[in-house]
N, C-alpha and C positions, 0 to 999 in steps of 0.2 A: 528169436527164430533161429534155426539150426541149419542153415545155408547146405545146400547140398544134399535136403533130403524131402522127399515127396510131402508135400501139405495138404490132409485133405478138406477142404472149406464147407463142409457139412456143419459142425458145430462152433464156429468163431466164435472170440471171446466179445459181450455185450455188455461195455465197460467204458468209462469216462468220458473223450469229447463226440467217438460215434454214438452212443449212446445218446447223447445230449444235441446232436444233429439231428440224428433219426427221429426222435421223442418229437424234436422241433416242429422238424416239416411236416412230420406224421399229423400232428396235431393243430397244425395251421390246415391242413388239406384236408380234417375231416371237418373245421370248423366254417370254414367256406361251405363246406356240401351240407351241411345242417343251416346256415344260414338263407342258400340258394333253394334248397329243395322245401325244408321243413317253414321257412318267415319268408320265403320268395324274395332277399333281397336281392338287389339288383350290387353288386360288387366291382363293376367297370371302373369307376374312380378309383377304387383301391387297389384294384391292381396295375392303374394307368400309375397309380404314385409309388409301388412299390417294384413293377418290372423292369426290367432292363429296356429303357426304350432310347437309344443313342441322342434325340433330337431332344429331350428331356433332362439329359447329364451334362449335355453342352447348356444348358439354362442354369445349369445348380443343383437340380434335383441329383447329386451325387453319389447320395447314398445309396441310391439304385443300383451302384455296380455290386455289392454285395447282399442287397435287400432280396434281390433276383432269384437267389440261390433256394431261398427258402420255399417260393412257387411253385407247383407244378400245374400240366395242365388238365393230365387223368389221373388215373388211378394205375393203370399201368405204366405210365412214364415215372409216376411216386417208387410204384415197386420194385422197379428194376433198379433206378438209382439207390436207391435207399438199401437195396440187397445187394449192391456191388458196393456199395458204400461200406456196409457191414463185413464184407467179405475180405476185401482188400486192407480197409482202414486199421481192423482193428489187428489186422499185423503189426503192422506200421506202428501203429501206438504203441503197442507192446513194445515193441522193438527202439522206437523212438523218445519213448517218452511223452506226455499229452500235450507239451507246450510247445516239442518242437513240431507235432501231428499237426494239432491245430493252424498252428504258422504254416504249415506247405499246405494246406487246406485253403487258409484264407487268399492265402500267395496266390496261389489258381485261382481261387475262384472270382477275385480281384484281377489278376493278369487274361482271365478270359474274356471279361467284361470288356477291358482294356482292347483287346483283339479285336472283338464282337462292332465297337464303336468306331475304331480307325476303319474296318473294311466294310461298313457299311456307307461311308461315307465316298466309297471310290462306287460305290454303285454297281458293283461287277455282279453281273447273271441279274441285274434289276433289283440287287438290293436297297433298302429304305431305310434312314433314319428313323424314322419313325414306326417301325416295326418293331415289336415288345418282343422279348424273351424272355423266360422264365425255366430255372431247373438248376439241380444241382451237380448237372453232367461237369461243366467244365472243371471245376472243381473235383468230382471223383476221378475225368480224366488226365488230370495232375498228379493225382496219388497211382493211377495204373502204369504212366511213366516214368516216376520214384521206384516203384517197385518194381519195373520191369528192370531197371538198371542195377541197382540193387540187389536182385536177385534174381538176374538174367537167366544162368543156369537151372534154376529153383526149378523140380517140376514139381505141378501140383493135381492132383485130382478133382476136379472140376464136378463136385454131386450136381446133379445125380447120374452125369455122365459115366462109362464105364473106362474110361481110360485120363492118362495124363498130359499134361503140353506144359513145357518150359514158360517161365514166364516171361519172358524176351519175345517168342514168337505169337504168345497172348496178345502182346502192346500193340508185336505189329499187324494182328490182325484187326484191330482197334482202331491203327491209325488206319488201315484202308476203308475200313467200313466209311468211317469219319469222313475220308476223302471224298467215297462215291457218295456218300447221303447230300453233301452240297450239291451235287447236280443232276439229283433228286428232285424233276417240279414240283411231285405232290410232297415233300417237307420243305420247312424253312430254311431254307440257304442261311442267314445272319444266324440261327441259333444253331446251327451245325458249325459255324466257324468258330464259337466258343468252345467248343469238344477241339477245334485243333491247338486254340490258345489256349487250355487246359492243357493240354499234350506240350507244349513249348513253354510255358511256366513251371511246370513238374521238372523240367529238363534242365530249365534256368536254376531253379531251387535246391537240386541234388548236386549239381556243378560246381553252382558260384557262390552259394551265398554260404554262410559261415556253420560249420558243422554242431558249434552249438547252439544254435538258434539266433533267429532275427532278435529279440529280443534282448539277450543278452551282448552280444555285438554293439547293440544300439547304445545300452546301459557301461558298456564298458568305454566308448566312443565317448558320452556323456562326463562319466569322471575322469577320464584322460583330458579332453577339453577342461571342465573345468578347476583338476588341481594346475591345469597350465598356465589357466589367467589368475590363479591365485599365486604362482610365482613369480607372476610379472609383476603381480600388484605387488608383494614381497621386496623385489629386486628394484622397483621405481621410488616404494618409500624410502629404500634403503640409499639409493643415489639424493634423493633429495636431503635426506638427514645428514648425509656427507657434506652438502653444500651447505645447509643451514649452520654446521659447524663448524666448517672453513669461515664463515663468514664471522663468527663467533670466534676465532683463531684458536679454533680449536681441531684436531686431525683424530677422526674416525675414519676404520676401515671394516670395507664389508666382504666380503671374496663374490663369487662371481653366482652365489646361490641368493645372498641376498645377507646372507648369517652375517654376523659381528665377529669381526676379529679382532681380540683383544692386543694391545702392546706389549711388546717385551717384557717389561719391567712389571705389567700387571701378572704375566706368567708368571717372573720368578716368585715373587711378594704370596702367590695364593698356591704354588706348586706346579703350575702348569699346565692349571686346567683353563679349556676355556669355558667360558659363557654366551651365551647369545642365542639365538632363537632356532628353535632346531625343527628342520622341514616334517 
């Protein structure tokens, strides 16, 4: 993306992990409604085991804080995410790369769930643990605070609107909406608080966590840990083989990596080279 210069979201590109979201949920939510309407099943247990229900993740059922995402409850709530999802995201990708997309995708939509649970449990405006949610708001609104920051000044042309708005002032129309909808009676208080903890994981993500990806950070974290216990392991057999041959009255030395360092007399005799185990 070309910072700095009007984007118009009429024709985004429909490509790798939006692609593979939209496709998802598209097709989980038409399978329900061919289920419900066309064989009358009754789908309550599936969605008790796969929504976001607080008082259910506190038991195990864990996997719920990202199962949620895939949910919706209409067909309008499908299409608006799913078209902001499309619209936003697949900047992002492009611009990101799909590994690191998908990380601030899950990151939210994980950190929302997270949110969703802690303040449903203070009860505030009478919210319920036990109160389901389901959508993939919190998560797309993790990517609208990515990109708001990111491309604050950006303006974009909004189809099929006739005019443009920075995307900085976009977010924060986003986050008011988000604000008043919690105290909104006729909508859900708990699953509007996901839309704020999507907005506060997006902001974590862009921030703090590492600019080439969770994954990689993790993976690099991984072999720094473990060549370090392989020079410990190195450096202890190396102390012990010094004592084995003290005791032997015999004098090996190792330097301080673990390596053998050969005697004098063995330098002159072979040139001066040494031998011994090279890290």
């Amino acid at each position: 993306m070309n910072r700095g210069r009007t984007i118009s979201f009429s024709f985004p590109p429909f490509a790798g992990w939006v692609k593979r979201v939209i496709l998802a949920c598209t097709g989980i939510f038409i399978l329900e409604l061919v289920l419900r309407r066309v064989f009358a099943v009754n789908l309550r247990p599936v969605e008790e085991w796969f929504a976001l229900i607080p008082a259910l993740v506190m038991r195990g059922e864990v996997w719920q804080v990202f199962t949620y995402s895939l949910l919706h409850a209409s067909f309008g709530h499908l299409f608006f995410n799913m078209l902001t999802l499309w619209f936003i995201g697949a900047y992002l990708e492009r611009d990101w790369g799909p590994r690191r997309f998908i990380e601030c995708y899950t990151f939210c939509v994980v950190g929302a769930a997270l949110v969703t649970i802690a303040v449903s449990y203070t009860h505030f405006l009478g919210m319920d643990p036990a109160q389901g949610t389901v959508g993939a708001s919190g998560g797309i609104f993790g990517l609208l605070m990515a990109f708001g920051i990111l491309y604050a000044d950006q303006e974009m042309f909004l189809f099929p609107l006739p005019f443009s708005i920075k995307a900085k002032y976009l977010v924060g129309i986003w986050i008011v909406v988000a604000v008043i909808a919690i105290f909104d009676p006729t909508q859900s208080g708990v699953a509007n608080f996901a839309h704020l903890g999507g907005l506060l994981f997006g902001y974590l993500f862009v921030k703090f966590l590492p600019s080439r990806g969770l994954s990689y950070a993790a993976s690099e974290r991984y072999f720094s840990v473990r060549n370090g216990y392989y020079r410990w392991k190195r450096r202890r057999a190396a102390r012990k083989f010094e004592v084995y041959m003290k005791d032997h009255d015999r004098k090996v030395t190792f330097d301080e990596h673990g390596n053998y360092v050969p005697p004098d007399d063995t330098d002159k005799t072979n040139g001066g080279s040494k031998s011994g185990w090279v890290n």
